[in-house]
N, C-alpha and C positions, 0 to 999 in steps of 0.2 A: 341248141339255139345257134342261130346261125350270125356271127358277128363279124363286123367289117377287120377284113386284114390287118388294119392297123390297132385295132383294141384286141383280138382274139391273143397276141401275144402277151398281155395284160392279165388274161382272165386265164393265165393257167396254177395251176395250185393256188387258189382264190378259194373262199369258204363260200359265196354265192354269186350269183351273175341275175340281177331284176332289170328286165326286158319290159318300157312302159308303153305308149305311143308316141311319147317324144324324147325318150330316154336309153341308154343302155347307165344300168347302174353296177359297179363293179367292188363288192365287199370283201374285205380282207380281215385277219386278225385288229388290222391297229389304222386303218384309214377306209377310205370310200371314195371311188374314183367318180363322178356323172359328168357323161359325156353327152351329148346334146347332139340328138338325130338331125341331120341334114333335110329336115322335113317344112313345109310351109304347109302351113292349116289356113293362112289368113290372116286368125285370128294371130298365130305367134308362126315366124320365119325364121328357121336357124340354117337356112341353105348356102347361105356367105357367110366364109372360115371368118370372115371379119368381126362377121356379126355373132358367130359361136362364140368367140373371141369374148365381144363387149356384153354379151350376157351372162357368159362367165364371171365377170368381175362383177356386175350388178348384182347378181345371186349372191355374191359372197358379202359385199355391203351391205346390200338390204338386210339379208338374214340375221344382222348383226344386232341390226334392233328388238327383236325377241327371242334371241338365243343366245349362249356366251360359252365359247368354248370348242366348239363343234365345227366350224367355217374356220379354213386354214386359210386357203388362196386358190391360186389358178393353177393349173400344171396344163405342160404342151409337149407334145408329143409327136414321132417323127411317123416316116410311112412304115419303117422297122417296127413299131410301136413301144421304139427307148424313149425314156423323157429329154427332153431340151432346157435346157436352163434359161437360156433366152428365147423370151416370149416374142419375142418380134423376129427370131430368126427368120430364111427362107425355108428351114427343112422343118417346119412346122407345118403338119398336114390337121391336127386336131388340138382343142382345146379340149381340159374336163374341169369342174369343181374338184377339189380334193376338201375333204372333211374327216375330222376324228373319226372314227370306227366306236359304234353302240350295237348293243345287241338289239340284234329285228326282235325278239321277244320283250324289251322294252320300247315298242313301239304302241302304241296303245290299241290301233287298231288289233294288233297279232295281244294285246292282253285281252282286250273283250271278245276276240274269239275262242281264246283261252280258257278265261277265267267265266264268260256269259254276262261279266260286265266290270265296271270299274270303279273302286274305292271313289267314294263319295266324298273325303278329303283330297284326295285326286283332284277331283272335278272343280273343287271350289279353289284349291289352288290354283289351276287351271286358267280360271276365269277371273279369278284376280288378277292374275300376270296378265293377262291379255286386257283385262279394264284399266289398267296403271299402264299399259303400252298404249290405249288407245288416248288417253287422257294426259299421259306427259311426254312419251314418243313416236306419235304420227302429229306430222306436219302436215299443214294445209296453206293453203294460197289460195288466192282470185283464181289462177288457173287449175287449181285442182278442182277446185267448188265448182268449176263449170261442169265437169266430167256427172255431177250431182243432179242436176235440174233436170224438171222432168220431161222434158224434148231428149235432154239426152239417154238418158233410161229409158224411153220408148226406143229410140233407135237402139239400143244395145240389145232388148228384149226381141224387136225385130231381127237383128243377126243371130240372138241364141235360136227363137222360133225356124227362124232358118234352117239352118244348122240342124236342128229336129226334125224340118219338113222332109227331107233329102231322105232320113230314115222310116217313112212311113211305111207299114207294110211290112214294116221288118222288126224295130223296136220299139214303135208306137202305134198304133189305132187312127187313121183318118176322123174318126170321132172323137178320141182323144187329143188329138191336135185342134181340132174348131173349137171346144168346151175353153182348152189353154189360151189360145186365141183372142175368143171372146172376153174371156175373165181379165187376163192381162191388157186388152186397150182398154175395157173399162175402168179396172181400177186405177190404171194413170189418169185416166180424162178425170174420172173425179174427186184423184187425190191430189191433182197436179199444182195445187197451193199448198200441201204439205211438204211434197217434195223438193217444190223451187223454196221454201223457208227453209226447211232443216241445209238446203246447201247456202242460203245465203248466211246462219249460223254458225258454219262451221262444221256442221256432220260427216261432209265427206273431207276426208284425209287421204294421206297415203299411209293405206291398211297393209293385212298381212296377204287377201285375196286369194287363198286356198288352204284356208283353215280348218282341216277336216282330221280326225283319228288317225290316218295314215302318215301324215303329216307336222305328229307332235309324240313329241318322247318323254323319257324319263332318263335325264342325263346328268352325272354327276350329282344325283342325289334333287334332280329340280327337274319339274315337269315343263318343256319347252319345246315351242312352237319352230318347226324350221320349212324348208321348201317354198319360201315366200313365190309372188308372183313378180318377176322379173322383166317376162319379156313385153306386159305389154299393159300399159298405162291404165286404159279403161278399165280390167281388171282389178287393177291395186289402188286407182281413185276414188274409190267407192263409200256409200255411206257407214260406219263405223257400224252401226244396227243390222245393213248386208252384211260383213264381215262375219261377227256374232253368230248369224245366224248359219252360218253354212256347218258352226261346225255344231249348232243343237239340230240341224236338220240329219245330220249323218249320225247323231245319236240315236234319233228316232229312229233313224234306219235301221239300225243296228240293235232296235228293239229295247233300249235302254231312256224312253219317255223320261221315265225319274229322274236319270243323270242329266237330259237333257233340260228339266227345270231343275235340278242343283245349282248348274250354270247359267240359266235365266235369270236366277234370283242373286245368284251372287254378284253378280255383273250388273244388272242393275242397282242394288244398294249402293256398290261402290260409286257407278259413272252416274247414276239418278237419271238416267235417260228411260225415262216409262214412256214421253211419246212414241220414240221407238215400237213401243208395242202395235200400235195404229198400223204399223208398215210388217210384221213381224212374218205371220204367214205367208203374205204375200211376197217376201224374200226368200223364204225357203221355198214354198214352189219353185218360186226361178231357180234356187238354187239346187234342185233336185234337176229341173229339165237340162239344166246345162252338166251336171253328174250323166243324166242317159243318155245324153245327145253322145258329151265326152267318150262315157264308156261304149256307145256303138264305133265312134271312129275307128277300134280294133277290127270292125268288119272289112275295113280297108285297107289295113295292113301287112302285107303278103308275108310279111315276115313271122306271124303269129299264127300259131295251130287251126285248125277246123276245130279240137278238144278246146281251145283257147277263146273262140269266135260262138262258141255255144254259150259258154261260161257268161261271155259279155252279154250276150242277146237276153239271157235271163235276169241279168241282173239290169241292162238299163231298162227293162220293161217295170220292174220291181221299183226303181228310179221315178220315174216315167207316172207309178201308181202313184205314189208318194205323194207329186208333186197335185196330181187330183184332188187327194186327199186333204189336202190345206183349202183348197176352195170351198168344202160343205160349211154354212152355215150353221153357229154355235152359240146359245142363248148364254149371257154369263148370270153369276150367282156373287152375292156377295156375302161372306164369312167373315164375324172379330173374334178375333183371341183374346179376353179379359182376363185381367189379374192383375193382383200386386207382383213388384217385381221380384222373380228368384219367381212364379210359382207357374211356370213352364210353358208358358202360353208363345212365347219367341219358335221354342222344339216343337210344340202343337203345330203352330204355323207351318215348320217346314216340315215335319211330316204328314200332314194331310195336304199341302201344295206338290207332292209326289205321286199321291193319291188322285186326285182330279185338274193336276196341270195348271192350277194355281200361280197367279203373281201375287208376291207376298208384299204388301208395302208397310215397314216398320217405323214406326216413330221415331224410333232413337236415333235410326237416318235419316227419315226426311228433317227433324229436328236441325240435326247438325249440320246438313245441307242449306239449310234455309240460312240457318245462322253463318254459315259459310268457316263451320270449324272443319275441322282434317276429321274422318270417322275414327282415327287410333287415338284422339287428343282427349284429354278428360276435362270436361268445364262442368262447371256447377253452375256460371251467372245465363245459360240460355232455357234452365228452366223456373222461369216467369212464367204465370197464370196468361201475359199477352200470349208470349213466344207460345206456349201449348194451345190458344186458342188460335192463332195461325197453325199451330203443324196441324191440328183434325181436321183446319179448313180444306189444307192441302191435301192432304190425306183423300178427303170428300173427291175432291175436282178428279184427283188421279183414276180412285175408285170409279168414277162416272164416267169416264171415256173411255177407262180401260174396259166396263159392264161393255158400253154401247158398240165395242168392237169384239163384242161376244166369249170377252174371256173370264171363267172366274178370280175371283180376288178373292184374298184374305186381309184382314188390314187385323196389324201387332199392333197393339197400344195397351193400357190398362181403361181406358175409359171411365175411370173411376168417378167421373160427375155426371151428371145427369143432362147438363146443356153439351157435352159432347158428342151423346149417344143423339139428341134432338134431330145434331145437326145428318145425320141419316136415315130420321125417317122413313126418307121418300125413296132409297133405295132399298127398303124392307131386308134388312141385313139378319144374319142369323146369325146369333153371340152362342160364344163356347167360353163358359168362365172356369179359367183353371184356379185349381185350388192345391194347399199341401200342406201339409203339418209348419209350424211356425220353424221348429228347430231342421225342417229339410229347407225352409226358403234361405233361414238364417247361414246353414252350409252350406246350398247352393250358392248362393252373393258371395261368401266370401273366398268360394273355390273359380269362380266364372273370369275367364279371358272372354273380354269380348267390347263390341264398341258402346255396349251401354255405361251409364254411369253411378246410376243407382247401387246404394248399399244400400247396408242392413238398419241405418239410419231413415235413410228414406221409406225403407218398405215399413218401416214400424209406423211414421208417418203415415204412409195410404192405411194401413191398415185400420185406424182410427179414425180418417176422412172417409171410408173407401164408401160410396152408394150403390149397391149391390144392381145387379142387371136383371129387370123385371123380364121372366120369362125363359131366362137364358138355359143351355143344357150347362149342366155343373160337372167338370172332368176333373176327375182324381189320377195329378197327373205322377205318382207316385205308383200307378197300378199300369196294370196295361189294357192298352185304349184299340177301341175296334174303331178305327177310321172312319171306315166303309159305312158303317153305323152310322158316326157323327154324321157325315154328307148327306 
């Protein structure tokens, strides 16, 4: 690899040297140099040592909000390539980040190439941290919210389209590109009341904006996010549900669908953001085209192999597929999970929303949502006969727009009365009632972490109330259950 005079003294007795398109990265036993290519894309310019400089220290800021531990400071460096203590010296020719040193094998990307995929506790931790970063640490303003509206996401889409257009021929299809085209001015022109609402709400923030496998570790014992988007606003302005999605799109990629709804589901119970779904696909296309667009711009980098410029062209087309693939048209279905509580119908849920790519929407949070308790808090006074006939109303409405934007549902509750189940006639839902011996529901309740609140009290209760579900498939959720079947 061929490295500028002043970093090559850097990267000698070095454990690796990761060459990106806007990066030289330099890893050692106990730190990580990144130095920031002299390059202008447009979209991000680091051609002025000044402006290396001031994105230097952004990177190390910003990152601070989803990672702790990892992000040291700046370090600067002379034409010798000795470090300088003073950063504003004249004999400063380069800036780099300097950060802790983690094993690339704790990278997540290099563990699902590894391993073929990623602990499902992973995941949901995962997408916790990132739901609780979007929810209590990104900041928004009037002028971030503008970056949201949808004039301004058409013009964004037009510069990514761009950006793609350039590589026709090469790592996209001319017909590939009209189909993307056509789809993306449609769907703004007639989402473009959703769009300008969720930014006059508050949906866009300042995100993490390149939230993908490569880009999130396992450090010090905690799974976290780093390499934020730095140099350039519109990127990190974005709607919290774009953010999300970049990194369930690169799960898909990577052939892990599952994981990719582990982290759906968990991310929404926490943030209760299900409109988000409505915009859901249509963000991860984009954010697939702008992965292929990204990963062709190696074809323009003289410094990167012919072996290296193959590697790209296959995979941004593989991107490029991807991003196709979210536009086919998909009928949804709706599934309930019945039962008293403790008899598994919550576990039903998520394993069969793994199976057919299921939003899972559970009572016990939208409950607690509604009532506007913390989901780890225990209250006993929000379940009232009102409060449960508002969560099933809720539940309904969620159910209904998330069908009419073609995804399946599952909806978690016990439906244990009869005017509950009414109120879904009309989307002809298919009930799955779990069941289980009394002394497994009795040890399940009194073994479960989790944000429900029901005990072995309550369930003795439904048990005695419970009005069985006319029709329903009855799951013995003690045995083992063929899914595929159920669906």
């Amino acid at each position: 690899m061929n490295l500028p005079s002043h970093i090559a003294p850097l990267a000698k007795d070095i454990k690796q040297v990761i060459q990106t398109h806007i990066s030289y990265v330099l890893i050692s036993d106990d730190e990580v140099l990144k130095f920031k290519k002299p390059v202008n894309f447009g979209f991000l310019d680091f051609e002025n040592l000044a402006d290396r400089k001031k994105y230097c220290k952004a990177e190390v800021k910003l990152n601070s909000r989803y990672s702790e531990g990892i992000y040291k400071g700046v370090v600067a460096v002379n034409v010798e390539g000795n470090r300088v203590e003073d950063l504003d010296s004249e004999k400063v020719v380069d800036y780099a980040v300097q950060m802790n040193a983690f094993e690339q094998e704790d990278v997540l990307v290099y563990i699902i190439k590894r391993d073929g995929e990623i602990e499902k506790d992973l995941l949901r931790e995962l997408a916790s941290n990132v739901a609780y970063a979007h929810l209590n640490n990104a900041p928004t303003s009037t002028y971030i919210q503008s970056f949201g509206t949808s004039g301004k996401i058409n013009e964004g889409f037009n510069n990514n389209l761009g950006l793609a257009s350039t590589f026709i021929g090469k790592t996209i299809s001319q017909k590939q590109f009209d189909i993307l085209h056509t789809y993306f001015n449609k769907f703004i022109e007639k989402n473009k009341g959703l769009l300008d609402d969720r930014s006059e709400k508050g949906f866009v923030k300042e995100c993490h904006g390149d939230l993908h496998l490569a880009n999130i570790c396992i450090y010090q014992n905690r799974v976290q996010p780093f390499d934020c988007i730095e140099f350039n606003e519109e990127f990190r302005f974005i709607d919290t549900f774009y953010d999300i999605a970049f990194l369930l799109m690169d799960l898909d990629y990577r052939k892990a669908k599952d994981g990719s709804n582990v982290v759906l589901n968990q991310y929404l119970e926490i943030t209760n953001d299900f409109e988000g779904i409505r915009l859901l696909n249509f963000y991860k296309s984009m954010r697939a085209v702008i992965r292929g667009s990204v990963t062709s711009l190696e074809l323009n980098d003289q410094n990167i192999s012919d072996k290296q410029k193959e590697k790209a062209i296959a995979t941004a087309k593989e991107f490029y597929d991807l991003a196709l693939s979210y536009l086919e048209p998909q009928t949804g279905k709706l599934y309930c999970t019945t039962g008293v509580s403790g008899s598994g119908k919550s576990y039903l849920a998520r394993q069969l929303a793994q199976v057919n790519d299921a939003v899972i929407v559970r009572a016990d949070a939208v409950r607690k949502h509604l009532c506007k308790v913390s989901l780890d808090e225990k209250s006993t006074s929000i379940y009232t006969d009102e409060i449960s006939l508002q969560t099933y109303a809720k539940m309904k409405d969620l159910a209904k727009m998330m069908l009419s934007s073609g995804f399946d549902v599952i909806l978690d509750a016990t439906f244990s009365k009869k005017e509950y189940r009414e109120m879904l006639k009309d989307l002809i839902p298919k009930y799955l009632e779990c069941t289980a011996p009394k002394d497994v529901l009795v040890e399940r309740l009194n073994n479960r972490v989790d944000i429900a609140d029901a005990d072995v009290t309550v369930m003795e209760n439904q048990l005695l109330n419970y009005e069985g579900v006319t029709g329903a498939t009855f799951v013995d959720t003690t045995k083992n259950i063929d899914l595929k079947k159920l669906l």
